[in-house]
C-alpha positions in Angstrom: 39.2 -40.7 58.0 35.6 -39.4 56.5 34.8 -40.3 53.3 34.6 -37.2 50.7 31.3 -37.0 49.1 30.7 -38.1 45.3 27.7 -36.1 45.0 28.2 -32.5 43.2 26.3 -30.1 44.2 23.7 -28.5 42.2 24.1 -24.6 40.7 21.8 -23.1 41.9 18.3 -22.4 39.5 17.7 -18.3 38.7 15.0 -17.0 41.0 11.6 -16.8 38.7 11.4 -13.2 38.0 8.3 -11.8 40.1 6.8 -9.7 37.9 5.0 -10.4 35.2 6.0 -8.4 31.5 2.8 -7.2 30.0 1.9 -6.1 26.5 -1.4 -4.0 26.7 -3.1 -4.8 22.8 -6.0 -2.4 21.4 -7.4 -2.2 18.5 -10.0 -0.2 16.7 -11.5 -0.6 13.0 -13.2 1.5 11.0 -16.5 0.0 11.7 -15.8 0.6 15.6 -15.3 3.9 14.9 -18.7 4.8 16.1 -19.2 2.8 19.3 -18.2 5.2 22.3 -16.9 1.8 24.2 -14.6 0.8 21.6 -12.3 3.6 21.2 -9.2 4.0 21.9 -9.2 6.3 25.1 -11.7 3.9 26.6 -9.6 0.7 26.3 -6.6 2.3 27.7 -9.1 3.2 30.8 -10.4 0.2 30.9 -6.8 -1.5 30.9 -5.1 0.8 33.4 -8.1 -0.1 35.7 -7.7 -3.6 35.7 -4.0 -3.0 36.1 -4.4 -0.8 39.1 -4.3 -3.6 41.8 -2.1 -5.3 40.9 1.6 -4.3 41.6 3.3 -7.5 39.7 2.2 -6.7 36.7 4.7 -4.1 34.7 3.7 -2.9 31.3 6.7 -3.6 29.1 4.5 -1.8 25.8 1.3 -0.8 24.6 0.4 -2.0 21.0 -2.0 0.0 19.1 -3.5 -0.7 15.7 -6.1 2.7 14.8 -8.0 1.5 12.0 -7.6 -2.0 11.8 -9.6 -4.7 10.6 -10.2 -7.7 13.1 -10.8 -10.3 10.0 -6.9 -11.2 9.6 -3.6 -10.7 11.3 -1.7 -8.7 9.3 -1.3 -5.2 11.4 1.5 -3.2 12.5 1.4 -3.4 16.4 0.1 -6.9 16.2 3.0 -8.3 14.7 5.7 -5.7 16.7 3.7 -7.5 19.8 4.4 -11.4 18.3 8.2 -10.2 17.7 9.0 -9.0 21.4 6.9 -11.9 22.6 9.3 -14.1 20.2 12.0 -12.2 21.6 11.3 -13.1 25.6 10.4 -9.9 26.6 6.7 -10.0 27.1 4.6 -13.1 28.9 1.2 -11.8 29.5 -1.4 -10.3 26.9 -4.0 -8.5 28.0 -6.9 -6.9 25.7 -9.9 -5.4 26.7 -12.1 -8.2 25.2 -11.3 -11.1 22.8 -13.0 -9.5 19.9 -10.0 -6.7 20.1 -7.5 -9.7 19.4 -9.1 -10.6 16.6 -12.7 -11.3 14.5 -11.5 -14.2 12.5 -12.6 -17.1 14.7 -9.8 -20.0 13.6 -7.1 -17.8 13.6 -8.0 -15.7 17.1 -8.6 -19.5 18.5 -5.0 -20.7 17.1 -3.3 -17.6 19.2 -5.0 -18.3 22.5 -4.9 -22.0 23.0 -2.0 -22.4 20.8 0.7 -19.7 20.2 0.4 -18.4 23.6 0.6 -21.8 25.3 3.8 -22.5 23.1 5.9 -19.4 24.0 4.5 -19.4 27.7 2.2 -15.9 27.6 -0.4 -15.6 29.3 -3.7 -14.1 27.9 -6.1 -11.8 29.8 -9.7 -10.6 28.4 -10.8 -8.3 30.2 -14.7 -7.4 30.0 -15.0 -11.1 29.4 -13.7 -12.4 32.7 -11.2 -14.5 30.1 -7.7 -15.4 31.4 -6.1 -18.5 30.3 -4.0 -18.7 33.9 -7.7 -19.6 35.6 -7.9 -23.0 35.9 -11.4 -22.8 36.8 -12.7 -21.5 33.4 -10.9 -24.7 31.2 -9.8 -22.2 28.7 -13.1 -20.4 27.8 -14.6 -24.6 26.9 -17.2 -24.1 24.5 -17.6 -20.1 25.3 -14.1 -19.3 24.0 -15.0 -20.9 20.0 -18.5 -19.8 20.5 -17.6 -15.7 21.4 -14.7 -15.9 18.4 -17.8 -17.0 15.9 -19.8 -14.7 17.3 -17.4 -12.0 17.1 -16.6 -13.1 13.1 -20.1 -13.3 12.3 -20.4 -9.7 13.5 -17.4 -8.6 11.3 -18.7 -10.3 8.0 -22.7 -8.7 8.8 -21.1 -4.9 9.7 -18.9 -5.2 6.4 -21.8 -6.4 4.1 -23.9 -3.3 5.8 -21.2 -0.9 5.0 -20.9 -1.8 1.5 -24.5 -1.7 0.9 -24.6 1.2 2.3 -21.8 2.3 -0.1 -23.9 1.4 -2.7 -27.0 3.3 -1.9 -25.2 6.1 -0.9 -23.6 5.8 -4.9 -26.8 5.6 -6.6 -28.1 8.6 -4.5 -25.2 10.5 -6.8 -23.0 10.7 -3.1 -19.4 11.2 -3.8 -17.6 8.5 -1.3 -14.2 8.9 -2.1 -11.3 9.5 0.3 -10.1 12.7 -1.8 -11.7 14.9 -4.3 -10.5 14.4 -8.2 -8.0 17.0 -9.2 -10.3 20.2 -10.2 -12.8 19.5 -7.2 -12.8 20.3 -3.7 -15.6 19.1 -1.0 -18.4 20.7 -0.2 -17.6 21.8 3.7 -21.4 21.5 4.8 -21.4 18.0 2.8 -17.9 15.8 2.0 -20.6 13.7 0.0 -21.0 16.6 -2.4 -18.5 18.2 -5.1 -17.4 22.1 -5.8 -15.4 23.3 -8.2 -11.8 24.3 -7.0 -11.4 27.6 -8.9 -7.5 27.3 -9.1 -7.3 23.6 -10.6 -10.4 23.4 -12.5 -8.5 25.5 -15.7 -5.8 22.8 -15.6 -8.5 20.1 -16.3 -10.1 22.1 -19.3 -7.0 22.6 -20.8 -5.4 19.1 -20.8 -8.9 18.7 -22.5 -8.4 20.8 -25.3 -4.9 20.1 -26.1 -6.0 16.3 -26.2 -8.5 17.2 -28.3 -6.5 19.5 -31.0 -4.6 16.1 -30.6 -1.4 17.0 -28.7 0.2 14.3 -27.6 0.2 12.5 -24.0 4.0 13.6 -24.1 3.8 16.9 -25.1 0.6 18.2 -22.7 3.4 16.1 -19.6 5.9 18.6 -20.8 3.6 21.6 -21.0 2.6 21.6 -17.8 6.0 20.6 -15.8 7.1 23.9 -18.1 4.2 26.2 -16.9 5.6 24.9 -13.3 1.8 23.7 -12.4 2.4 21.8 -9.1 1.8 17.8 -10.0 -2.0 16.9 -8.7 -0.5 15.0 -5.3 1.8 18.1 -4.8 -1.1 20.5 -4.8 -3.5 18.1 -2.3 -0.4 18.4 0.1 -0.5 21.9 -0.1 -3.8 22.0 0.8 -3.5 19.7 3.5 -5.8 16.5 1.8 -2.5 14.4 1.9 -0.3 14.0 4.4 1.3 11.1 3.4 5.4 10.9 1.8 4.7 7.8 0.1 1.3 9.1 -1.8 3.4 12.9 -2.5 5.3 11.5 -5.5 8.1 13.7 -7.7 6.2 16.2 -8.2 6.4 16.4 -11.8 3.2 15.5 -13.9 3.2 12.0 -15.7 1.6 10.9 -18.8 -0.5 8.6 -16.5 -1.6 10.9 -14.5 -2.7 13.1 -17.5 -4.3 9.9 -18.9 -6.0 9.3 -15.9 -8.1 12.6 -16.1 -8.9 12.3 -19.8 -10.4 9.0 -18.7 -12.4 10.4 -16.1 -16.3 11.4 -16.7 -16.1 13.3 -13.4 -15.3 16.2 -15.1 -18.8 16.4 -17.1 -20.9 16.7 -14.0 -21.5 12.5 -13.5 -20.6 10.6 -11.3 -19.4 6.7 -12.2 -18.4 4.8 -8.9 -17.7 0.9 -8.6 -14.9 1.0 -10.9 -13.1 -1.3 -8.2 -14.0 -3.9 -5.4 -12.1 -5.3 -2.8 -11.2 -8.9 -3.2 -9.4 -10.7 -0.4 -8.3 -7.3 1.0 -7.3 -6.3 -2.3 -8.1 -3.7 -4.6 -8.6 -4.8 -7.6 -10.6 -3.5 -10.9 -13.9 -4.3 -11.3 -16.5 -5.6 -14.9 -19.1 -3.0 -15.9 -21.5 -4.9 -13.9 -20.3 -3.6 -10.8 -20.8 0.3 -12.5 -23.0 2.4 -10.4 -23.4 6.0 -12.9 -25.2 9.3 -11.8 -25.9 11.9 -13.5 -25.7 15.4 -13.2 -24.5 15.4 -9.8 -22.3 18.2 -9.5 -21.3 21.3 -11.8 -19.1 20.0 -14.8 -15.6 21.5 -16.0 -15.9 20.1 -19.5 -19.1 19.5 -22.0 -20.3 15.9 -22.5 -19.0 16.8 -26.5 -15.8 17.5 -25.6 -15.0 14.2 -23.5 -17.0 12.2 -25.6 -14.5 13.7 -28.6 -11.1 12.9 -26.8 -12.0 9.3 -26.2 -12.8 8.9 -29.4 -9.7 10.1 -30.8 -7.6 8.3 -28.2 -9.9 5.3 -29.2 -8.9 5.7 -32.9 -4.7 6.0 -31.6 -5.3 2.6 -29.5 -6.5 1.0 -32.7 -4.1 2.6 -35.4 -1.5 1.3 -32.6 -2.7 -2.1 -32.5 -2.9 -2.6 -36.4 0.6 -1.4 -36.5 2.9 -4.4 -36.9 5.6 -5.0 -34.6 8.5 -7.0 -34.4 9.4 -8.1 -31.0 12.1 -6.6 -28.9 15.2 -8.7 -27.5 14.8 -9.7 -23.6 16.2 -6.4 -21.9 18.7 -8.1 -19.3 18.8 -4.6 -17.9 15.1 -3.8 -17.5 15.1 -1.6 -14.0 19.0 -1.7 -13.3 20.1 1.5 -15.4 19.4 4.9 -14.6 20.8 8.3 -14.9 23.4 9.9 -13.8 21.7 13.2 -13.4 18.1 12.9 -13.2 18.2 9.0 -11.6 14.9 8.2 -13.5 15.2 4.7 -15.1 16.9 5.2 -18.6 14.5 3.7 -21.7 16.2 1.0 -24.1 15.1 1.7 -27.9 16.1 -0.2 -30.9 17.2 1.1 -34.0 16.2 -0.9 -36.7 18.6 -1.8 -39.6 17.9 -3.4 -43.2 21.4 -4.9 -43.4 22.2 -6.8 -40.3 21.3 -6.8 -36.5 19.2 -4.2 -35.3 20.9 -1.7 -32.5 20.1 -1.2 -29.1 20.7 2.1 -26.9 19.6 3.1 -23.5 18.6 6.7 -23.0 17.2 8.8 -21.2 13.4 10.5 -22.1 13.4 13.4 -19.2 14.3 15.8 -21.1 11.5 14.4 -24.3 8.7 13.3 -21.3 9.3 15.5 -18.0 10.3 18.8 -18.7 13.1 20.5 -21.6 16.9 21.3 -20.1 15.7 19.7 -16.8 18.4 16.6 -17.3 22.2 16.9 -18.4 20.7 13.3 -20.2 22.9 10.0 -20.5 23.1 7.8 -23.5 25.2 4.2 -24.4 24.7 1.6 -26.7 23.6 -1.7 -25.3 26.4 -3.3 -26.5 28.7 -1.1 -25.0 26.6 -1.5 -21.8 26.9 -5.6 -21.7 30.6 -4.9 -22.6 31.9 -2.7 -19.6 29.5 -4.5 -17.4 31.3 -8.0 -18.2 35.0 -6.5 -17.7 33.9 -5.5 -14.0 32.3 -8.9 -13.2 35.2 -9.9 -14.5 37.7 -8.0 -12.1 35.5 -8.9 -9.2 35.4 -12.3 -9.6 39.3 -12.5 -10.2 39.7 -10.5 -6.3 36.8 -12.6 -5.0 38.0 -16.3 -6.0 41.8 -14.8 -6.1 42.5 -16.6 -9.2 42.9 -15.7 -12.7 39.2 -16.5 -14.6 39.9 -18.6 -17.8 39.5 -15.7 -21.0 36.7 -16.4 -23.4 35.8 -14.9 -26.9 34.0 -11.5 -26.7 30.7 -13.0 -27.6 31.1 -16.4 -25.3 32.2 -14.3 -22.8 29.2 -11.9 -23.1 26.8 -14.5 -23.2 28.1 -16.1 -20.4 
């Protein structure tokens, strides 16, 4: 009789998938704007070409990041890309040339000859005969770290031209912001230049005058949510200069916003730029150094007296404030996790001070005081009636949650617990 076999056999292995799953990357910045090779159009040409003769490779998406710096990583399509590669759904990269991946040499260097290699992607340049499936090219050897520098070194000199050429453009009394303060329009024939917008402009003089006949920050908010004068972001979406939700706001004017323009020499015909610089791809305020004033550039809303006036006054109300003793407030435990009912704007905890015992606290809200009169029904509860009913439904919960009776305190252990 034969002998069975001991030897099992083998399941069979899953047929390597012939195609390969390709993400086509692009990217253009600012700065490439202006070079008819870079833009987008093109690189989709010049990808679908190199694509066209080769059948195995299907494009599983096409990543595109308008607008992007190449200094760091932190884009939209870029990291959508590193997700579905994460996921298993892409192994080949292909970009037009390796400064489209990226200008910052030690991380664009990590991402080719490391997080590819690790999650088994290949990476195709195009223009620069780069792929890392040739054996024959070693991985780019000393071009690949040489091309990245080169293409970093390019980023860092293009960004130091553009802000000196900011600069100049400053001191030559060049407007260079995005939008036009509220009460200006561009000039069409010149976006560098500033006009008058006849139906804003009146709104500017008067928050003027009613700061300086020394109504306060509160009251002009209310007068001009009353009057039904569209908030500044509101009226730039009418006219098309924003597009965006998240820059649209409520709608209604805010005392910072109306502090904003009092603080603004724009509106006397000057123009004082540099009050910010970018830090780390931040935005952050900048010292007087960094000033850049012109004068006279454009045709003023309000006198030189007039704003010279309010900041005076509001000088002498930050000082008065300041000299004003205070005693502090106790820790809000509540501080962004109460709002109204109604209205849904954040309610605002005062203290009412007493001369015989504990002061009181109470939450309220100030829409009706700060936004505009009968616009909120209003809510109102004392803080310790607040800490109360908040501790009795813990309370509950916890009892369903552990399904046991929690051990009873006294009012103020329990409270503070």
């Amino acid at each position: 009789m034969a002998r069975k076999s001991r030897k099992q056999t083998a399941a069979p292995m899953p047929a390597p998938s012939l195609y390969v799953h390709v993400a086509l990357y692009i990217r253009l910045s600012v700065e490439d704007n202006k070079k008819r090779g870079c833009s987008v159009e093109n690189q989709k040409l010049v990808l679908n070409d190199f694509l066209s003769d080769k059948p195995d490779f299907v494009v599983y998406d096409t990543y595109i990041d308008n607008g992007a710096t190449g200094t760091n990583f932190h884009r939209p399509g870029f990291q959508q890309m590193l997700s579905d590669i994460e996921a298993g759904h892409i192994n080949c990269v292909i970009v037009k040339d390796l400064s489209r991946l990226g200008r910052n040499s030690i991380d664009t260097g990590y991402y080719i000859e490391q997080y590819f290699h690790a999650h088994n992607v290949r990476f195709i340049a195009v223009t620069d005969q780069f792929d890392t499936a040739d054996s024959g090219n070693l991985h780019g050897g000393i071009m690949l770290p040489l091309k990245n520098m080169i293409n970093e070194a390019y980023a860092l000199d293009i960004g130091r031209k553009i802000k000196a050429q900011a600069r100049q453009a400053m001191k030559d009394g060049d407007y260079i912001g995005a939008r036009a303060p509220y009460g200006y329009r561009k000039d069409p024939d010149n976006c560098h230049k500033l006009l008058i917008d006849e139906n804003t402009a009146p709104v500017v003089k008067q928050i003027f005058e009613w700061s300086h006949e020394h109504v306060a920050l509160n009251r002009i908010v209310r007068n001009l949510n009353e009057m039904g004068i569209p908030a500044p972001s509101h009226y730039k979406k009418a006219t098309g200069e924003i597009t965006s939700p998240g820059l649209i706001g409520s709608g209604k004017w805010q005392t910072r916003t109306v502090m904003k323009i009092l603080e603004s020499e724009v509106y006397t015909g000057d123009l004082v730029q540099g009050k910010t610089k970018i830090v780390d791809h931040q935005q952050v305020k900048a010292g007087e150094d960094n000033l850049i004033i012109a004068k006279c550039t454009h045709e003023p809303i309000i006198s030189h007296e007039l704003f010279n006036a309010v900041q005076e006054y509001r000088k002498q109300i930050c000082e008065e404030s300041k000299a004003t003793p205070k005693r502090p407030y106790t820790p809000n435990i509540f501080k962004g996790k109460v709002f109204c009912a109604d209205c849904g704007r954040s309610l605002h905890r005062q203290r009412a001070e007493r001369r015989k015992g504990p002061d009181t606290y109470w939450f309220h809200c100030l829409t009706n005081s700060r936004v505009e009169k009968d616009s909120c029904k209003g809510a109102m509860i004392q803080e310790k009636e607040l800490i109360s009913t908040v501790t009795a439904i813990l309370e509950k919960e916890l009892t369903v949650a552990l399904g046991m009776s929690l051990p009873l305190f006294q009012l103020e252990a329990r409270q503070k617990q």
